[in-house]
N, C-alpha and C positions, 0 to 999 in steps of 0.2 A: 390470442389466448395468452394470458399471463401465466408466465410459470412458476409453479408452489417455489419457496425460497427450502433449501436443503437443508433439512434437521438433523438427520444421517450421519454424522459424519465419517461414523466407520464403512457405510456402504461404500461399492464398490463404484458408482455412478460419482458419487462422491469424491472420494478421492479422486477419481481420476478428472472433474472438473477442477479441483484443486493442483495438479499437474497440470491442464492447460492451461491455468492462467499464472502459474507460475512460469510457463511457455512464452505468454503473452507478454509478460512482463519483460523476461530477457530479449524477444524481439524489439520494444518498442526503440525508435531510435533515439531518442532522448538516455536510454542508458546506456548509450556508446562512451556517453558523456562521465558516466558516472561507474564506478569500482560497486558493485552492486549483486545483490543474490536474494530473492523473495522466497520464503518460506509459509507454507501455509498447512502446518499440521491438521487444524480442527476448522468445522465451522466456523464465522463469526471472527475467527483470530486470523494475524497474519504478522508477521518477522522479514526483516528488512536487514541484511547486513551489509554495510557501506563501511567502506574504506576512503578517511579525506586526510589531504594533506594539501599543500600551501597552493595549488591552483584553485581553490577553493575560497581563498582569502579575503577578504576587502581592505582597505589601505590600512589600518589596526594591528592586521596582523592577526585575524581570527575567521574562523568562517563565516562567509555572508550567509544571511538572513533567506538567499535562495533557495540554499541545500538544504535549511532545516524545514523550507515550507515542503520541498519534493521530498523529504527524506516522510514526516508528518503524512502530509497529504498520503503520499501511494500506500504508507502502511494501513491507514485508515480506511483508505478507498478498497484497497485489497481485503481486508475486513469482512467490507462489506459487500463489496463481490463475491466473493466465496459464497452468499447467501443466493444470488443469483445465478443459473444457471442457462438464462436462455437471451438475455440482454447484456452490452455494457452498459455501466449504470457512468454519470458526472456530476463531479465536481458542482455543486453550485452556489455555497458559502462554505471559508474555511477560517475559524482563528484560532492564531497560537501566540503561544507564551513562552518566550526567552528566559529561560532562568540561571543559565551558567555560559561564559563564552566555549565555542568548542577550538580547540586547537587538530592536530594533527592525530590519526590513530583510527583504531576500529568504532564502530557510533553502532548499535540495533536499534531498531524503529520499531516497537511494539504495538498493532493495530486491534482494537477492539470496537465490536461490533456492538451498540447500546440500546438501538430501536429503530420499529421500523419493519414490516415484513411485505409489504407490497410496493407502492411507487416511489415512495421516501423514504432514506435510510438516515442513521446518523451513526457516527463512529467518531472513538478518541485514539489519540496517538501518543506514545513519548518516546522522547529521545533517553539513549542511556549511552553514557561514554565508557570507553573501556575501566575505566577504574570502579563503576556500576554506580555512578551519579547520574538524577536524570538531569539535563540537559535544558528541556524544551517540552514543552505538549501541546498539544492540540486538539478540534473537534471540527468535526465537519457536518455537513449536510449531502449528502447523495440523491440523483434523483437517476429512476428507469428510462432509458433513454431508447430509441429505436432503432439502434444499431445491433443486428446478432451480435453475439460471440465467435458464432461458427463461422462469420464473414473476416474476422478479423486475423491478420497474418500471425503464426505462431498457438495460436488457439487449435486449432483441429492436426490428434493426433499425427497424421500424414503428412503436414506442412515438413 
């Protein structure tokens, strides 16, 4: 059975699907890697705050093209997660667009949630640098994938 996507967002089933996978997020081991904190106030939306500096670089002298696809991508994806509650959903095309080099400092990833309510989702993303330039944007495509949530480490309350 497919589960209805959460319209809710002040209920309380709600939010607290939005705590798990803000859960989920800080287990995953990829952001060991990264200075990172997901926020996911409402439906449909999700906030990403990263912190990069010079490990981050490519020979230039600015951040590689890595950080702004995972900084993009998770805000988006997280988006669009938040709409599901009983699947993770993937990745399965993503482009973005470079608009300012980033250097060193705080960046938030703002995810939004565009279409899409059953097996396909879509979401955009942008970068914003602390000075509040954006950066970078992006869009993706999401699809339902057969993996729970509730199998996933960091997702259920009790983990």
């Amino acid at each position: 059975m497919i589960d209805e996507p959460i319209d809710d967002a002040q209920s309380g089933g709600a939010q607290e699907h939005f705590r798990a996978l803000e859960r989920l997020y800080a287990e995953a081991p990829i952001n060991r890697l990264f200075n990172s904190r997901l926020e996911i106030a409402e439906a449909g939306m999700a906030r990403i705050f990263f912190t990069v500096d010079d490990r981050y670089y490519h020979a230039a002298g600015a951040v590689h093209g890595t950080a702004y696809f995972k900084m993009l991508d998770d805000a988006a994806f997280y988006a669009a997660n938040s709409l599901v509650s009983d699947r993770f959903i993937l990745t399965t095309a993503f482009n973005l667009l470079f608009t300012k080099p980033l250097k060193s400092g705080q960046v938030t990833a703002e995810g939004r949630w565009v279409s899409g309510k059953r097996r396909v989702f879509v979401a955009d993303s942008r970068l914003i640098d602390s000075d509040g330039d954006e950066i970078a944007r992006g869009t993706g495509t999401f699809m339902r994938s057969h993996i729970p949530l509730a199998s996933l480490p960091g997702y259920k309350k009790d983990d």
